[in-house]
DONU-96344 format. One record per residue: x, y, z of N, C-alpha, C, CB in turn. Coordinates in steps of 0.2 Angstrom, whole numbers, plus 5000, padded with zeros to 4 digits. Glycine has a CB too. Layout:
<pt n_xx="X" n_yy="Y" n_zz="Z" ca_xx="X" ca_yy="Y" ca_zz="Z" c_xx="X" c_yy="Y" c_zz="Z" cb_xx="X" cb_yy="Y" cb_zz="Z"/>
...
***
This chain:
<pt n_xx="4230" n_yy="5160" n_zz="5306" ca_xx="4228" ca_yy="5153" ca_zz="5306" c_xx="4225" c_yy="5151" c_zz="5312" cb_xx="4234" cb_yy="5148" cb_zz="5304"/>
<pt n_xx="4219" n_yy="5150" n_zz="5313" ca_xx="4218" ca_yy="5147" ca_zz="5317" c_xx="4217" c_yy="5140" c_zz="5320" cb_xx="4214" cb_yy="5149" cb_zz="5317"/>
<pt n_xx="4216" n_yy="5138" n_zz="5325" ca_xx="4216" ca_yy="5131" ca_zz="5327" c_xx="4211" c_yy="5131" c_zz="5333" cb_xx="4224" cb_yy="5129" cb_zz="5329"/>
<pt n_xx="4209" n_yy="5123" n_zz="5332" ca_xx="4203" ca_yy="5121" ca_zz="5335" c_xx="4207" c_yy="5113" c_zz="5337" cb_xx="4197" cb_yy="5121" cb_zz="5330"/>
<pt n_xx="4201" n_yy="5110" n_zz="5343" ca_xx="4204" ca_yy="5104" ca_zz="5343" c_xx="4198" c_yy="5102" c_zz="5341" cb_xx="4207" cb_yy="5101" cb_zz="5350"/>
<pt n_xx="4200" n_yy="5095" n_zz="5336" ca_xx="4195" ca_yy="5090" ca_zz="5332" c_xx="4196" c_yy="5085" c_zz="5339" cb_xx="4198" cb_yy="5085" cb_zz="5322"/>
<pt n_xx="4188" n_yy="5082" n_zz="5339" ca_xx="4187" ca_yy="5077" ca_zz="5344" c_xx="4187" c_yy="5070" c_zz="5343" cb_xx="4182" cb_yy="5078" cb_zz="5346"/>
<pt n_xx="4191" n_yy="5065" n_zz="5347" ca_xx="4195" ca_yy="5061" ca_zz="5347" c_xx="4192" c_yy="5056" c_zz="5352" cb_xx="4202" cb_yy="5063" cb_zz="5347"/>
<pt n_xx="4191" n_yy="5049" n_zz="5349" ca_xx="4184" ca_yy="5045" ca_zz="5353" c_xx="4190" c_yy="5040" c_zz="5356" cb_xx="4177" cb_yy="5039" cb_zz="5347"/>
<pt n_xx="4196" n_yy="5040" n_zz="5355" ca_xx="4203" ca_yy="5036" ca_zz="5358" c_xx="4206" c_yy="5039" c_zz="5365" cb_xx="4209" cb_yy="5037" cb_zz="5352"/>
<pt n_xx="4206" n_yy="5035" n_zz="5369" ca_xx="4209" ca_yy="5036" ca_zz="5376" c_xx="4215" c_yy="5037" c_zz="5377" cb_xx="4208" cb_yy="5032" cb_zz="5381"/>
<pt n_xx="4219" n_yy="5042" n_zz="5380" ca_xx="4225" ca_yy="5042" ca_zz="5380" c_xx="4227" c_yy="5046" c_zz="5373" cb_xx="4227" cb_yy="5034" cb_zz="5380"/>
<pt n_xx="4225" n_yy="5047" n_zz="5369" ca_xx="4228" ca_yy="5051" ca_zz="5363" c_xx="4225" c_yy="5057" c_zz="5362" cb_xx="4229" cb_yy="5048" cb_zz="5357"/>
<pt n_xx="4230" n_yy="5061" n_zz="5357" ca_xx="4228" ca_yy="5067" ca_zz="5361" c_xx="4224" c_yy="5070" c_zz="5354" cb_xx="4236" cb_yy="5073" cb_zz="5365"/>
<pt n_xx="4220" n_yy="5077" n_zz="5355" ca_xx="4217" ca_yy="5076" ca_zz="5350" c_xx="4224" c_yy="5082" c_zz="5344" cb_xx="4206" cb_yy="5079" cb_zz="5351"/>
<pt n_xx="4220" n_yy="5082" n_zz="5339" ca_xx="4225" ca_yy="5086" ca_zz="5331" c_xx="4221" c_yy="5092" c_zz="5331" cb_xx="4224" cb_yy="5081" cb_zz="5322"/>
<pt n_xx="4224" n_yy="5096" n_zz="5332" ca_xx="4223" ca_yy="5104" ca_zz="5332" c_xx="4219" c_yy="5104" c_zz="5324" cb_xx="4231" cb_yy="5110" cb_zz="5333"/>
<pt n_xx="4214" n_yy="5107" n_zz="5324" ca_xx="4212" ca_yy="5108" ca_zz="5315" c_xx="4217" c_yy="5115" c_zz="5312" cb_xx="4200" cb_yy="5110" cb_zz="5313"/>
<pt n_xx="4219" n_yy="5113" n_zz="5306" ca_xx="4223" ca_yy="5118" ca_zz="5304" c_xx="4229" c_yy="5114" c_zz="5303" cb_xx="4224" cb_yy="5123" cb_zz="5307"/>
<pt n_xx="4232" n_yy="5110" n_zz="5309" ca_xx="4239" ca_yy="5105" ca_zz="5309" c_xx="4238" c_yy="5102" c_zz="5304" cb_xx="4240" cb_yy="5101" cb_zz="5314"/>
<pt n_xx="4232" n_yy="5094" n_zz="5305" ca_xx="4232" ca_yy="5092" ca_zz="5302" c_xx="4235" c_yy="5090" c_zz="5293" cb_xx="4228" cb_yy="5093" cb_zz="5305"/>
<pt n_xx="4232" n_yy="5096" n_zz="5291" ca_xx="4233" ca_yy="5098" ca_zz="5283" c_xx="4241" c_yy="5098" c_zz="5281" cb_xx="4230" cb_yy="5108" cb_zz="5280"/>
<pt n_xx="4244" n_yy="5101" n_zz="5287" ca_xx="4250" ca_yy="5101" ca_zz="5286" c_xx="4255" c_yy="5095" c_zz="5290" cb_xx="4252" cb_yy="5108" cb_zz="5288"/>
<pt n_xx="4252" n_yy="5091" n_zz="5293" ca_xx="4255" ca_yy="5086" ca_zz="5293" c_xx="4254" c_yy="5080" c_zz="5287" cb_xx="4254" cb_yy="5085" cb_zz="5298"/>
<pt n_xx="4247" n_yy="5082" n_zz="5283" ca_xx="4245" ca_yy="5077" ca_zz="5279" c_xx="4252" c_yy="5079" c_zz="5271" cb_xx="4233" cb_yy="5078" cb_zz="5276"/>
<pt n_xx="4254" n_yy="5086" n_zz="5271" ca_xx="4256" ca_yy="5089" ca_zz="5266" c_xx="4264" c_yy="5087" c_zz="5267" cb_xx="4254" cb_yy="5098" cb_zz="5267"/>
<pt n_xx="4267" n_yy="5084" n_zz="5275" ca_xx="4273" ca_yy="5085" ca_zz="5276" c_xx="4273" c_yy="5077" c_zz="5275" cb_xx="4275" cb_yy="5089" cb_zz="5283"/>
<pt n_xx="4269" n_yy="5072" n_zz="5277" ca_xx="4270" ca_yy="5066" ca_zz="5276" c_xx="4270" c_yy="5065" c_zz="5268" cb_xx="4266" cb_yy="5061" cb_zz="5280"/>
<pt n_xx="4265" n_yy="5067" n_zz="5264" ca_xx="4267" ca_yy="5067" ca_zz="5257" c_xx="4273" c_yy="5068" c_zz="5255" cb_xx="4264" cb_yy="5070" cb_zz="5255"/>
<pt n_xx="4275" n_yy="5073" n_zz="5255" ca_xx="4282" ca_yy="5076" ca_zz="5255" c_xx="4287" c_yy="5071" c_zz="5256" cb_xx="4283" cb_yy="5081" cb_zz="5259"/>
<pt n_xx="4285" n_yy="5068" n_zz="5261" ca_xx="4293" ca_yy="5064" ca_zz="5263" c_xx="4294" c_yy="5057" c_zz="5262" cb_xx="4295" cb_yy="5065" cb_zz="5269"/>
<pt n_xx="4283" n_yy="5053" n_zz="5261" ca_xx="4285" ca_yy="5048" ca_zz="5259" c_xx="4281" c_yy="5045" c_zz="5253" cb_xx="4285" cb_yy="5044" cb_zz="5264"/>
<pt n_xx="4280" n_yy="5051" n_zz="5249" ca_xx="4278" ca_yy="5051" ca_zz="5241" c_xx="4272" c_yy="5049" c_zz="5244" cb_xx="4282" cb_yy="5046" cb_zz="5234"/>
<pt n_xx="4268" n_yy="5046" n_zz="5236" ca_xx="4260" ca_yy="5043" ca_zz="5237" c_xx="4257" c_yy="5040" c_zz="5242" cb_xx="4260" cb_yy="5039" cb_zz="5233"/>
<pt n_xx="4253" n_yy="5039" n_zz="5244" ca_xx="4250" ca_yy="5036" ca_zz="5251" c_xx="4241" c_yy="5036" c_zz="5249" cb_xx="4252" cb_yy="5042" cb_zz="5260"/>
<pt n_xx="4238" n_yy="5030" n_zz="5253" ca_xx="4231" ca_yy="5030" ca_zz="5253" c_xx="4228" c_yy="5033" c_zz="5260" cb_xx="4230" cb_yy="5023" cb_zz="5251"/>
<pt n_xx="4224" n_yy="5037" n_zz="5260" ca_xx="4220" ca_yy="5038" ca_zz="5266" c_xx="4224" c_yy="5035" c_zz="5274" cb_xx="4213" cb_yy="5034" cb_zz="5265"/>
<pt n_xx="4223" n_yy="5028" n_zz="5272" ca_xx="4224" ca_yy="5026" ca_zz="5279" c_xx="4233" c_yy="5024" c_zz="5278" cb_xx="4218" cb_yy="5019" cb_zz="5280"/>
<pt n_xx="4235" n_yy="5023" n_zz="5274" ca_xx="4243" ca_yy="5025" ca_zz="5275" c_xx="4244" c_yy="5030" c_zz="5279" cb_xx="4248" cb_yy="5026" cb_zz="5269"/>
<pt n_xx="4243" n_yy="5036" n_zz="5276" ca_xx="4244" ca_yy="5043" ca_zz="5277" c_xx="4242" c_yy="5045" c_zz="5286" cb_xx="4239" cb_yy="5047" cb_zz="5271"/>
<pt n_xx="4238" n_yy="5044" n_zz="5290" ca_xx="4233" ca_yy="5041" ca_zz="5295" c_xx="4237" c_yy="5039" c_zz="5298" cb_xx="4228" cb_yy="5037" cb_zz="5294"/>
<pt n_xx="4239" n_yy="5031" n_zz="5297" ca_xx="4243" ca_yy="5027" ca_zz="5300" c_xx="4251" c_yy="5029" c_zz="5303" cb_xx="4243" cb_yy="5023" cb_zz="5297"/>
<pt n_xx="4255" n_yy="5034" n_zz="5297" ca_xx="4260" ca_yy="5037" ca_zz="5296" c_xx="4261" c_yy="5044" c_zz="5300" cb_xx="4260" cb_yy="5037" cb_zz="5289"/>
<pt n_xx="4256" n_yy="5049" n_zz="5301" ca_xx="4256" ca_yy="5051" ca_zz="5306" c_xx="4255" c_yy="5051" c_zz="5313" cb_xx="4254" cb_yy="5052" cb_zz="5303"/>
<pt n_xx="4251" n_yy="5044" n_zz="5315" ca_xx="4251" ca_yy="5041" ca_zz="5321" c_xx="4257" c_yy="5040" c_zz="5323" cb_xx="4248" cb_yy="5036" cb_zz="5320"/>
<pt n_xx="4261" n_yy="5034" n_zz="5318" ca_xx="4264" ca_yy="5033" ca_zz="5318" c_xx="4272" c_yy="5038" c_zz="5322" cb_xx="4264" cb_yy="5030" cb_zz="5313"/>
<pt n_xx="4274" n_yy="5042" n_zz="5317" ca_xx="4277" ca_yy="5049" ca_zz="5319" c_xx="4276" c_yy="5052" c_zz="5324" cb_xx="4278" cb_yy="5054" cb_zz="5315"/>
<pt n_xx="4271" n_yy="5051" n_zz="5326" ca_xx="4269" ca_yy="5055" ca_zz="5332" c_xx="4270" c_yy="5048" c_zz="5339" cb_xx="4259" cb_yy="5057" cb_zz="5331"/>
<pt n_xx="4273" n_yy="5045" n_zz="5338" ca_xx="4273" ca_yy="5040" ca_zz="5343" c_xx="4268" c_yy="5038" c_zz="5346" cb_xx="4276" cb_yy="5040" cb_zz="5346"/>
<pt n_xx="4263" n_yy="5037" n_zz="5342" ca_xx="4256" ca_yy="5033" ca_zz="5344" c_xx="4251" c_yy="5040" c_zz="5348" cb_xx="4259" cb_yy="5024" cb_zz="5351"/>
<pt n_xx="4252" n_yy="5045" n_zz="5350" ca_xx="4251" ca_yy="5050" ca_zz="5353" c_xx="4246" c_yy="5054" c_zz="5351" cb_xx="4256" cb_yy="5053" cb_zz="5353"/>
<pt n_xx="4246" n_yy="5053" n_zz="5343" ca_xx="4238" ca_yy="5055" ca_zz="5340" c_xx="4233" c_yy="5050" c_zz="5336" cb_xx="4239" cb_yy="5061" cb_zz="5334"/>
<pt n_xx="4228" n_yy="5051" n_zz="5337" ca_xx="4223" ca_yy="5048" ca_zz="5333" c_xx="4219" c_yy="5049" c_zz="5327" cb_xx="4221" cb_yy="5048" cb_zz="5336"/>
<pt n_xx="4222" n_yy="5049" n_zz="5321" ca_xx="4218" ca_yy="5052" ca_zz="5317" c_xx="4213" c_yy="5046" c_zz="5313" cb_xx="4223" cb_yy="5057" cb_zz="5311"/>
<pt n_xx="4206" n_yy="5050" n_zz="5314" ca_xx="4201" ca_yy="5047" ca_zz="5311" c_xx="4199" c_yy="5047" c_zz="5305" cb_xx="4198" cb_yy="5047" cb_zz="5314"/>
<pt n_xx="4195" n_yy="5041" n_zz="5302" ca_xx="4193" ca_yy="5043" ca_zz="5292" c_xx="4189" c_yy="5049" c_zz="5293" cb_xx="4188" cb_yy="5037" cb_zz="5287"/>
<pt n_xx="4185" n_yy="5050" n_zz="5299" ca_xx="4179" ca_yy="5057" ca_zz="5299" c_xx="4184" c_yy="5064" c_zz="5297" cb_xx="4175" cb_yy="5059" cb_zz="5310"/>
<pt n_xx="4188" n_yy="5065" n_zz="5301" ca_xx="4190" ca_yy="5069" ca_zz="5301" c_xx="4196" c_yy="5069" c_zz="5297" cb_xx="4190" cb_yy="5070" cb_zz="5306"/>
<pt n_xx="4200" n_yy="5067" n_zz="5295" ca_xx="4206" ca_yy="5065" ca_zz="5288" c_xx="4204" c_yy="5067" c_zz="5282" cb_xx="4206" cb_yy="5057" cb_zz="5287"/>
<pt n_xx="4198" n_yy="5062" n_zz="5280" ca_xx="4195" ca_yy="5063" ca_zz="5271" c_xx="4193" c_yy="5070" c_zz="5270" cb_xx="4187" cb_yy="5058" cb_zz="5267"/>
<pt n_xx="4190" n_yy="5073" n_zz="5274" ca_xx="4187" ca_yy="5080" ca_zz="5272" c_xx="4192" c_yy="5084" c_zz="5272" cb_xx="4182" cb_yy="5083" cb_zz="5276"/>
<pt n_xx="4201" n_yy="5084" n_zz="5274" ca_xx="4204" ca_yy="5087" ca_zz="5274" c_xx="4209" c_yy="5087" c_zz="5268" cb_xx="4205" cb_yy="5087" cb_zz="5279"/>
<pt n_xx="4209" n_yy="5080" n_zz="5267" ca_xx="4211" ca_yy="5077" ca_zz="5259" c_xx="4206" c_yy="5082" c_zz="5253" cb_xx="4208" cb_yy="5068" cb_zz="5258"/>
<pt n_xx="4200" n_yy="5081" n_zz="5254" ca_xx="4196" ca_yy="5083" ca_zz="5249" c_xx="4200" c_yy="5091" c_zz="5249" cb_xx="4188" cb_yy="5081" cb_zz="5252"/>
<pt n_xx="4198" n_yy="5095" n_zz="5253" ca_xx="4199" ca_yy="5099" ca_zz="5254" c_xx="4205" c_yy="5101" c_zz="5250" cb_xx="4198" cb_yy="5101" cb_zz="5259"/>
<pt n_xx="4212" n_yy="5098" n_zz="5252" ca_xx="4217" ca_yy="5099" ca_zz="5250" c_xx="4218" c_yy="5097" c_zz="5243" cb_xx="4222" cb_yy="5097" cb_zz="5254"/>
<pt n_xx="4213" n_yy="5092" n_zz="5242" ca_xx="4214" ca_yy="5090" ca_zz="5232" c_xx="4210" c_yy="5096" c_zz="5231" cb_xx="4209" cb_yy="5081" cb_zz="5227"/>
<pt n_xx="4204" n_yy="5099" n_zz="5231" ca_xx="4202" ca_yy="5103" ca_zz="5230" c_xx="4204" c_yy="5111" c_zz="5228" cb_xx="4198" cb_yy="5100" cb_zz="5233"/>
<pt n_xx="4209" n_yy="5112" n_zz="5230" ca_xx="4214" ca_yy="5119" ca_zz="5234" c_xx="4218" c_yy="5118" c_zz="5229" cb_xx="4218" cb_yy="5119" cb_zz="5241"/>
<pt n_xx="4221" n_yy="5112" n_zz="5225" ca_xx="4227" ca_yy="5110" ca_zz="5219" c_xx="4231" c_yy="5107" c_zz="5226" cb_xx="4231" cb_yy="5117" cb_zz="5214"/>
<pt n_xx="4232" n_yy="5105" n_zz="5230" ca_xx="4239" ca_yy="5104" ca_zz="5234" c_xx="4242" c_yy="5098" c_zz="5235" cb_xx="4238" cb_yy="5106" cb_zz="5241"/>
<pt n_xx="4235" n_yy="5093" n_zz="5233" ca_xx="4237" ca_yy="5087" ca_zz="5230" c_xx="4233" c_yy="5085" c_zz="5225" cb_xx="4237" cb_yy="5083" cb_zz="5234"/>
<pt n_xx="4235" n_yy="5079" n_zz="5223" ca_xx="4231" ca_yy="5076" ca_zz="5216" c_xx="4229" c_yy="5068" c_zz="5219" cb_xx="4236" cb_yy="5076" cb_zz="5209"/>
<pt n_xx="4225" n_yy="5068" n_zz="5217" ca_xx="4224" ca_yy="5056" ca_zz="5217" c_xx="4222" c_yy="5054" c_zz="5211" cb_xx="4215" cb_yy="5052" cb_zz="5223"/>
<pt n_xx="4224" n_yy="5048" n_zz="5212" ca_xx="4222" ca_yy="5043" ca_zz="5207" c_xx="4220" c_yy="5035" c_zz="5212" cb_xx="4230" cb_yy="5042" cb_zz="5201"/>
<pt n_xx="4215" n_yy="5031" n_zz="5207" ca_xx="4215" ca_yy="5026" ca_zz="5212" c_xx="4221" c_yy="5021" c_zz="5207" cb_xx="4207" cb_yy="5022" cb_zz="5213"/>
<pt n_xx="4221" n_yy="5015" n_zz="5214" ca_xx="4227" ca_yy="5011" ca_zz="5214" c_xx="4225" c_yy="5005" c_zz="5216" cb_xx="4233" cb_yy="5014" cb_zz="5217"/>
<pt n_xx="4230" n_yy="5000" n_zz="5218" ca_xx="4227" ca_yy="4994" ca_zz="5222" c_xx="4233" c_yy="4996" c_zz="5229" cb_xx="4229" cb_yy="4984" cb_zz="5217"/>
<pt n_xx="4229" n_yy="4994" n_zz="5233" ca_xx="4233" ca_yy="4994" ca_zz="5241" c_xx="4237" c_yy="4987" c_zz="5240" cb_xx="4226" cb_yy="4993" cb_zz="5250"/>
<pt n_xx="4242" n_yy="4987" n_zz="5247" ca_xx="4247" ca_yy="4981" ca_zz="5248" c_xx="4244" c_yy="4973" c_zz="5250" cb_xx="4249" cb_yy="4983" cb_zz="5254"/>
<pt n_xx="4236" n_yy="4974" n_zz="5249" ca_xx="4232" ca_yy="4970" ca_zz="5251" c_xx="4227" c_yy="4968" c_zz="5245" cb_xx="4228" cb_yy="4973" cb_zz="5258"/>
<pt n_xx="4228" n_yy="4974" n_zz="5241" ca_xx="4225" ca_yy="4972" ca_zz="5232" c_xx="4218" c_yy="4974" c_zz="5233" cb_xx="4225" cb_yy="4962" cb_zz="5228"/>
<pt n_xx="4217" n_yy="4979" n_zz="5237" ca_xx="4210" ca_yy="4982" ca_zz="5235" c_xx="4212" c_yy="4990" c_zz="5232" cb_xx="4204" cb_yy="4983" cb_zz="5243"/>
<pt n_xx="4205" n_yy="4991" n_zz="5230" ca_xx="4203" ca_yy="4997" ca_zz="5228" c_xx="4206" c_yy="5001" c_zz="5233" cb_xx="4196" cb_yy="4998" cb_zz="5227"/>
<pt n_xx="4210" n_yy="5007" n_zz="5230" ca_xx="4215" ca_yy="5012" ca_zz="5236" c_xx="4215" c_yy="5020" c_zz="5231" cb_xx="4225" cb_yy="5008" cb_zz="5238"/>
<pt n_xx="4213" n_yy="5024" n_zz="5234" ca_xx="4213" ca_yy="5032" ca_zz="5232" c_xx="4220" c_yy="5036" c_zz="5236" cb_xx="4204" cb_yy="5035" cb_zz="5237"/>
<pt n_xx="4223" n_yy="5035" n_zz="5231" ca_xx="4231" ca_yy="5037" ca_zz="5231" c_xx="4231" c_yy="5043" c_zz="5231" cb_xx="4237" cb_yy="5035" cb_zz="5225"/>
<pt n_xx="4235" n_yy="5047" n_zz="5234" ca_xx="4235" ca_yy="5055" ca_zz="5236" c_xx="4243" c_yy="5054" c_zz="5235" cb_xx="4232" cb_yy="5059" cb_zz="5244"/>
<pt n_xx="4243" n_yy="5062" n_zz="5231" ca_xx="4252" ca_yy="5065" ca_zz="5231" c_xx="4252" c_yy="5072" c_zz="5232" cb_xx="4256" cb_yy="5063" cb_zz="5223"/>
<pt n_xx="4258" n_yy="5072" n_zz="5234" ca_xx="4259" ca_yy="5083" ca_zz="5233" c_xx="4260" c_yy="5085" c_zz="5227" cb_xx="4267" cb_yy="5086" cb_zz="5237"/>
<pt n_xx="4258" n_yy="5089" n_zz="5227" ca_xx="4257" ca_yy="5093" ca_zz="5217" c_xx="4262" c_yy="5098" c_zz="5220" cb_xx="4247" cb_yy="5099" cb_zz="5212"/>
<pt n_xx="4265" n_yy="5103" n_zz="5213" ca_xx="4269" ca_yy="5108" ca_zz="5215" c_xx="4266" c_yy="5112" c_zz="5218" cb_xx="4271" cb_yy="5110" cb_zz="5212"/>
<pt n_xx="4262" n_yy="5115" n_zz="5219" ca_xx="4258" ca_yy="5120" ca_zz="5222" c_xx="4258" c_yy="5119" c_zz="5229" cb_xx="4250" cb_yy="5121" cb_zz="5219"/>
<pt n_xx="4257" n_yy="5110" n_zz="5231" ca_xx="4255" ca_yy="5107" ca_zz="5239" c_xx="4264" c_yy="5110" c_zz="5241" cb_xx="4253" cb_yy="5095" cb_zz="5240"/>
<pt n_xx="4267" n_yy="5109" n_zz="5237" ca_xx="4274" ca_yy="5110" ca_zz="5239" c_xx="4276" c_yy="5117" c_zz="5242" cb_xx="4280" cb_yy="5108" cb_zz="5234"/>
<pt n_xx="4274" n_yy="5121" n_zz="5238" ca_xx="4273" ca_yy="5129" ca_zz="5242" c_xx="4267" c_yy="5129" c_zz="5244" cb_xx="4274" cb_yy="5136" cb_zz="5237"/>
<pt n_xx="4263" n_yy="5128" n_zz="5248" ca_xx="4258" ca_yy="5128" ca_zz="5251" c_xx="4261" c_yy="5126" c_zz="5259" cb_xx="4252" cb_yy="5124" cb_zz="5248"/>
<pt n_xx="4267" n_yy="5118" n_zz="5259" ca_xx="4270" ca_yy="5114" ca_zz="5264" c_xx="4275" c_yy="5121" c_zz="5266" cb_xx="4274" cb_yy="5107" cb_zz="5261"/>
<pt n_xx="4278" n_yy="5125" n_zz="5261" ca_xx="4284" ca_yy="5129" ca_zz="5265" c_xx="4281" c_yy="5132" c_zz="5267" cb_xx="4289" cb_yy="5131" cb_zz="5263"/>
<pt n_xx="4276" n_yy="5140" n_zz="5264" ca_xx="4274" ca_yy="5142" ca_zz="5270" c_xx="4270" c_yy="5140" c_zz="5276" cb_xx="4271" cb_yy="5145" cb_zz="5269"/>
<pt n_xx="4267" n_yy="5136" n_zz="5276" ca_xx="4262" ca_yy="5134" ca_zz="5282" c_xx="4271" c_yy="5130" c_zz="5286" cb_xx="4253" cb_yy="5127" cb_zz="5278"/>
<pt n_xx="4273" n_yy="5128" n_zz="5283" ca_xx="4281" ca_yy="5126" ca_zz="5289" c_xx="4281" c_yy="5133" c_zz="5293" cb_xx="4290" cb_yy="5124" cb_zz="5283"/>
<pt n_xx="4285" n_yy="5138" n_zz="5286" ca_xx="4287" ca_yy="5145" ca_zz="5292" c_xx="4281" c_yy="5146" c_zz="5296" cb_xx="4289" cb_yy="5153" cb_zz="5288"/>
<pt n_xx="4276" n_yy="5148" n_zz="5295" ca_xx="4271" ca_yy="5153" ca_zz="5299" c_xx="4270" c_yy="5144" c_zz="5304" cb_xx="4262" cb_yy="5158" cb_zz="5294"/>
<pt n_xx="4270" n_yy="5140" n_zz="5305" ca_xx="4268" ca_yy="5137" ca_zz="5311" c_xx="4277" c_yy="5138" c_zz="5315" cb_xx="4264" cb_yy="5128" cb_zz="5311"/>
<pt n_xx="4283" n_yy="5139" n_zz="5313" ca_xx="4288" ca_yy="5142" ca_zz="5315" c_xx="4287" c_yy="5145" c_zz="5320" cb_xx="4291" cb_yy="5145" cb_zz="5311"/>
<pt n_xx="4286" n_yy="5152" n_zz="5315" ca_xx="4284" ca_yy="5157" ca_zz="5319" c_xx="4281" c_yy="5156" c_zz="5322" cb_xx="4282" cb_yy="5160" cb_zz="5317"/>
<pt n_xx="4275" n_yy="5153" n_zz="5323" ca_xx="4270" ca_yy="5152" ca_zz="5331" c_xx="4271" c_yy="5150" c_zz="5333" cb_xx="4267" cb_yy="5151" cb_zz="5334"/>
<pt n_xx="4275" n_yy="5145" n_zz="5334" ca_xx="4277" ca_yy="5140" ca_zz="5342" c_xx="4281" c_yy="5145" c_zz="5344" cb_xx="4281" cb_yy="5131" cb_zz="5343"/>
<pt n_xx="4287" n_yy="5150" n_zz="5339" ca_xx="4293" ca_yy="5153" ca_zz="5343" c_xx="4290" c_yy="5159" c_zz="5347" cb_xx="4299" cb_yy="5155" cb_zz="5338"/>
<pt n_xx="4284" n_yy="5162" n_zz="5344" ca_xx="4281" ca_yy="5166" ca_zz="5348" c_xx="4277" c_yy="5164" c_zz="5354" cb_xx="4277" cb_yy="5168" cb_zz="5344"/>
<pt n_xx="4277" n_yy="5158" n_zz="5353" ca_xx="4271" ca_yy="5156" ca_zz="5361" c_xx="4277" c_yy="5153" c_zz="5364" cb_xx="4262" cb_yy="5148" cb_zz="5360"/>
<pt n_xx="4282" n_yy="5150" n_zz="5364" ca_xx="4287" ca_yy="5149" ca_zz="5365" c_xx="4290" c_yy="5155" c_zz="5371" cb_xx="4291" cb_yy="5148" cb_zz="5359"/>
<pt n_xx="4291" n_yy="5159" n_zz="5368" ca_xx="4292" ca_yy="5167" ca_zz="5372" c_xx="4288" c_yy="5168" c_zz="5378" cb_xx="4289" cb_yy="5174" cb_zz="5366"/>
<pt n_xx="4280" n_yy="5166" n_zz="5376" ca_xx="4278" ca_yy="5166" ca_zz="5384" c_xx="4277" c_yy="5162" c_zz="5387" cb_xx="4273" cb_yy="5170" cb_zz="5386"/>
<pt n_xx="4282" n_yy="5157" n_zz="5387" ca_xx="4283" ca_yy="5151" ca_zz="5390" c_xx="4289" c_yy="5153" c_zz="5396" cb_xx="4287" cb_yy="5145" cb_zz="5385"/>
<pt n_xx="4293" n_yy="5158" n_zz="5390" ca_xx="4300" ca_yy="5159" ca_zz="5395" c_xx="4301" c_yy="5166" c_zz="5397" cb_xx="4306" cb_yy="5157" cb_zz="5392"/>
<pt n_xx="4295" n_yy="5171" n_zz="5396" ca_xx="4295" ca_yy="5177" ca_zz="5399" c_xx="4295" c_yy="5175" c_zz="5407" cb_xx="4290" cb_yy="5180" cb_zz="5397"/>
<pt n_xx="4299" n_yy="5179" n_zz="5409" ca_xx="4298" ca_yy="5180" ca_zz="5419" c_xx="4295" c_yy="5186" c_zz="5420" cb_xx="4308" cb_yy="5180" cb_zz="5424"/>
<pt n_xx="4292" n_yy="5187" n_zz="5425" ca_xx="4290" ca_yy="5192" ca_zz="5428" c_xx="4294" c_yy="5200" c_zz="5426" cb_xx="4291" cb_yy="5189" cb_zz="5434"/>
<pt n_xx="4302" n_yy="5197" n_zz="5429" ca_xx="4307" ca_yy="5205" ca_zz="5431" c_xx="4308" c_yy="5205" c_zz="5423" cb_xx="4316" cb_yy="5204" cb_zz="5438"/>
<pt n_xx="4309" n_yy="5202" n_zz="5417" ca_xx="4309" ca_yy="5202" ca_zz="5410" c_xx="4306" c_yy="5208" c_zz="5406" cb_xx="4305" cb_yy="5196" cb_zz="5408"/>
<pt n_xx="4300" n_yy="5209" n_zz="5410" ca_xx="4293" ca_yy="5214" ca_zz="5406" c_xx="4294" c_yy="5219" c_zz="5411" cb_xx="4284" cb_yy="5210" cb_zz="5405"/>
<pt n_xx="4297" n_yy="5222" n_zz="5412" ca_xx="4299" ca_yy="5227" ca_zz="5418" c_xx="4302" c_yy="5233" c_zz="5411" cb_xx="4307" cb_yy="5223" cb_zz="5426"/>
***
């Protein structure tokens, strides 16, 4: 999997590795059912303790992508505010798409993790 940093016009926050993203869009579905664009956005922000910034540029194409893949599905709806709102959910397929992409980013922090805490006399 690779990863890239998407660029972020907000000071102070940090930008979203492309590849994450998906799987953070896939793990907040999961945990707080349906959501519109900018829920989903906000909800991430949010969990992150204000720390990231995710923008509509960069967000919808990753939606799309992921409706497009089967991972999720939409339907429109009305928002909390009674407009027009493009609801996203996890399909079953987003749900095994969520576990592997869970283990393998596991696996790679525990790997990069390692040369955090390799020492020198370690690799001898």
């Amino acid at each position: 999997m690779a990863y890239f940093l998407w660029e972020t016009h907000m000071k102070d926050k940090k930008d979203v590795w492309q590849g994450t993203l998906a799987l953070m869009v896939l793990k907040t579905l999961d945990v707080m059912g349906p959501l519109h664009g900018y829920g989903i956005a906000r909800r991430i922000e949010q969990i992150s303790g204000d720390q990231l910034a995710v923008n509509q540029g960069t967000l919808y194409p990753v939606l799309l992508k992921l409706e497009q893949e089967g991972s999720i599905a939409s339907e429109w709806g009305a928002s909390e505010n009674n407009r027009r709102a493009r609801y996203y959910r996890l399909t079953r397929s987003g749900r095994k798409q969520l576990e592997a992409e869970a283990r393998s980013w596991l696996e790679t922090t525990a790997i990069i993790e390692r040369f955090f805490e390799a020492k020198a006399e370690n690799l001898r």
